[in-house]
N, C-alpha and C positions, 0 to 999 in steps of 0.2 A: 649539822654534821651527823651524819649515820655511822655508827660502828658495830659490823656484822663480825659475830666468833662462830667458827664451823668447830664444834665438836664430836666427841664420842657419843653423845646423845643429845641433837641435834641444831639447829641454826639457831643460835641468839642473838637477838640485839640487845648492847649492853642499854640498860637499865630499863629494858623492855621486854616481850615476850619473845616463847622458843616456838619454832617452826620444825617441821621434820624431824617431831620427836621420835627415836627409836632409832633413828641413822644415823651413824657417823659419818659427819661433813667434813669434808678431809683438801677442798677445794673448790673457791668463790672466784666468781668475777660477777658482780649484776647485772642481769638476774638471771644469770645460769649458778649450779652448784654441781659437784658430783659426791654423790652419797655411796656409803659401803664399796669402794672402789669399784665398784661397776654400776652405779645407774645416776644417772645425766637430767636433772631437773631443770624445767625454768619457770622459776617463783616455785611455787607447788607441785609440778603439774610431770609427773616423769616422761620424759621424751623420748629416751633412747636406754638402751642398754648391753653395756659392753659384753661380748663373747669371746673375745680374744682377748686374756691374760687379767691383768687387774690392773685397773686405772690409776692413774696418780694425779693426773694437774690436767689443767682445762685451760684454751684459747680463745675466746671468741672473738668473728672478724666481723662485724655487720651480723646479716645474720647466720653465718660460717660458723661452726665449730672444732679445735679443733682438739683431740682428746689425747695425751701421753700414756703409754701402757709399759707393763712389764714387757721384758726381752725386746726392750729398743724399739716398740713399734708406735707410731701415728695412726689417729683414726679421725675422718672428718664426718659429723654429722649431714648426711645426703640424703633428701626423700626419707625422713624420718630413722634412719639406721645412720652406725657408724659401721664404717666401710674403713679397710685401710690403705694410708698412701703408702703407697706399691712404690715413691721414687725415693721415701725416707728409706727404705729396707737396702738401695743400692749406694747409699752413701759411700765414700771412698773409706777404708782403714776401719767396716766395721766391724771386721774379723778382730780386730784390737779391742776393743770394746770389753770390758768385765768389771768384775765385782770383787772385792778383798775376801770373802766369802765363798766364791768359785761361784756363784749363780749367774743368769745372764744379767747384763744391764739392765737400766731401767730410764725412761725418758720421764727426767724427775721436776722439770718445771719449764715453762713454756715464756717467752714474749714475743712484742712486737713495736717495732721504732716505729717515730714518726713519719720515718719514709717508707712504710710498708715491709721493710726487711723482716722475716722471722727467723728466730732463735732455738733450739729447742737445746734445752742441758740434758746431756746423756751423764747417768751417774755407771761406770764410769768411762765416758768417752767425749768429755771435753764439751764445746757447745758447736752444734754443728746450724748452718747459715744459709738462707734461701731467699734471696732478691726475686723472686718471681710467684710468689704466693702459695709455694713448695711444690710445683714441677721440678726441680732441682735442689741437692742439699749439697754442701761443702762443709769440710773440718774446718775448725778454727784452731784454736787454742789445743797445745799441749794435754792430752788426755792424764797425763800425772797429776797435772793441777787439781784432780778429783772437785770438781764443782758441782755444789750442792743448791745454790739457786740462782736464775739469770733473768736479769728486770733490764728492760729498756728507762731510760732518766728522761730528758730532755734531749730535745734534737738527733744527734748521731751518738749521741753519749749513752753506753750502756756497762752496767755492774754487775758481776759476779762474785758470790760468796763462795769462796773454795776454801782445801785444804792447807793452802799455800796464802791465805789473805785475803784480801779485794784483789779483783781484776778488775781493769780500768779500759773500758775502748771506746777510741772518738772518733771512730769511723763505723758504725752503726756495726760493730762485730766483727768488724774483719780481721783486725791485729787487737793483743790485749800488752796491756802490763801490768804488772800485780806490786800493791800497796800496802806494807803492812809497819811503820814506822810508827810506834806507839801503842801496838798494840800487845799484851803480855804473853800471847800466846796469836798461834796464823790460824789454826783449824776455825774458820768460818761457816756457821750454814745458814743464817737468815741473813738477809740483806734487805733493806726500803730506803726510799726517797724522801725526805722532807723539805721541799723548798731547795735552796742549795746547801745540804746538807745531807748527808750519807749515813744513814745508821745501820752496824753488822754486830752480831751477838757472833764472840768469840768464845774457844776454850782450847784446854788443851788434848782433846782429840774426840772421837768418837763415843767416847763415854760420858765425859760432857763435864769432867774435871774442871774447877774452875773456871765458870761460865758465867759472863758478864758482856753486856753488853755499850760499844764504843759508837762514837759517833768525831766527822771529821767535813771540813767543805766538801762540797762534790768534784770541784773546779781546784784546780792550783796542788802545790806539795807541801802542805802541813799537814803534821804528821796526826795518827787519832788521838783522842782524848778518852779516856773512860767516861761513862756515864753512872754517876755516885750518887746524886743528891736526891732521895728519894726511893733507890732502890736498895738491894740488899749487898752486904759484899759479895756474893758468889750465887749464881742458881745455883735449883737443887737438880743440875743436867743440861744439858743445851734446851737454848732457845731456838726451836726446829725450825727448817726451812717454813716459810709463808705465816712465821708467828709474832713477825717483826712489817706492818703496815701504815703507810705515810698520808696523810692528805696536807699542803701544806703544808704549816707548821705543827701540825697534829701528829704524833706520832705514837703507836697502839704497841705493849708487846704483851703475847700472849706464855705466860711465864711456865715452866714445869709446876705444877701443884692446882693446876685452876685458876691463878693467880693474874687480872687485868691490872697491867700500868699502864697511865697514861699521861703523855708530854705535850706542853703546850705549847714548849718556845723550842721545837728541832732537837729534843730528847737534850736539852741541857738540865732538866728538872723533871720530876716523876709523880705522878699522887696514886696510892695503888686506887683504882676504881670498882675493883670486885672483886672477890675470894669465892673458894669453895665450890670453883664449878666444874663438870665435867674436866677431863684432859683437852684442852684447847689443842684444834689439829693446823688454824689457818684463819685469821686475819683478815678484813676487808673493810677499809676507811674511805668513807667518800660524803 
């Protein structure tokens, strides 16, 4: 098993060496990364680089890419450029689309179901949905729900961590319903898959108050449980979107402080694995 941390100063593999020292790796999929929100690697080797706005999250389809930027916009890697999809910018209700802040949105995390459906999380405009490889998008979900990351699970089964809890949908995105029995607080921003097993780092809001990390089945209505044994009673902040990663029963968080734990049996137990490293931006278990 490989465990990749994208930092503030650059890619490491735990208990291995760092790559792309000097850039903050802020988003993995292998073996693409994007570095200092605008430049698009794979392995080493810089591909592409953003011009329009500043980057947040990455998609790759085959060999597709597709890249989330400030002020709501898509870009796919084409003939060596990203270029932007011109049919994400006509989505319905994007005029709703904002920020608690008054800035524009931002398209803050990206997936992809088993059945090819794509997702992209607008922070804040809900997750909006595109059955045809994004010639077309659709709203989903309630734009209040403020959702901060969106992972496709198993089959039509996909999770989002918002400020309202888990969102839960078994229809590959089209309806959600939102899960938060057991948890001491809803404001959610990471979410991962382990097995049939759902791990989301809660607190109680933005500022990252009380921040602890729960885990619950994927499947069925039992309610979360905290995750204690091993960890600390509270971060010191949230456990930021892409900082919580599953393979299996392996499950990775990348803690506020520098701090790696890691779970062997679906985050029911914890052994911290590293300390002291850069600010961890983003997660990758495989």
């Amino acid at each position: 098993m490989t465990i990749l941390l994208g930092t503030a100063d650059g890619l490491r593999e735990l208990g291995g060496g760092t790559r792309l020292a000097g850039h903050e790796v802020h988003a993995l999929s292998r073996p693409w990364a994007l570095a200092d929100h605008q430049v698009l690697f794979r392995d080493d080797e810089k591909l592409a680089r953003v011009d329009r706005g500043v980057a947040h999250c990455i998609l790759p389809i085959g060999d597709d890419v597709l890249v989330g930027t400030s002020e709501a916009h898509l870009l796919r890697l084409t003939d060596g450029a990203l270029v932007p999809v011109d049919a994400f910018d006509a989505v319905e209700g994007r005029d709703e689309w904002y920020t608690p802040w008054g800035a524009p949105a931002d398209v803050r995390s990206l997936t992809r179901t088993d059945a090819g459906t794509l997702l992209a999380n607008v922070h804040v405009g809900g997750v909006v949905r595109s059955t045809d490889r994004g010639a077309t998008w659709t709203p989903t979900i309630d734009i209040d729900a403020d959702v901060h990351q969106v992972l496709a699970a198993d089959g039509s089964l996909v999770v989002a961590a918002a400020a309202v809890g888990l969102c839960v949908s078994d229809d590959d995105g089209a309806t959600w319903r939102i899960v938060d029995e057991g948890l001491h607080a809803t404001y959610c921003r990471a979410v991962a898959v382990a097995g049939d097993t759902v791990v989301v780092s809660a607190s109680t809001g933005p500022g990252g108050q009380r921040s602890a990390l729960y885990r619950r089945p994927l499947s069925g209505d039992a309610p979360f449980e905290r995750c204690v044994d091993g960890l600390p009673e509270w971060f010191g902040g949230n456990v930021d979107s892409f900082c919580v990663g599953a393979s299996g029963s392996t499950v990775v968080c990348g803690a506020p402080g520098g701090v790696v734990y890691v779970s062997e049996d679906g985050g029911a137990s914890w052994s911290t694995a590293e300390s002291g490293l850069p600010a961890i931006r983003v997660v990758a278990v495989s």
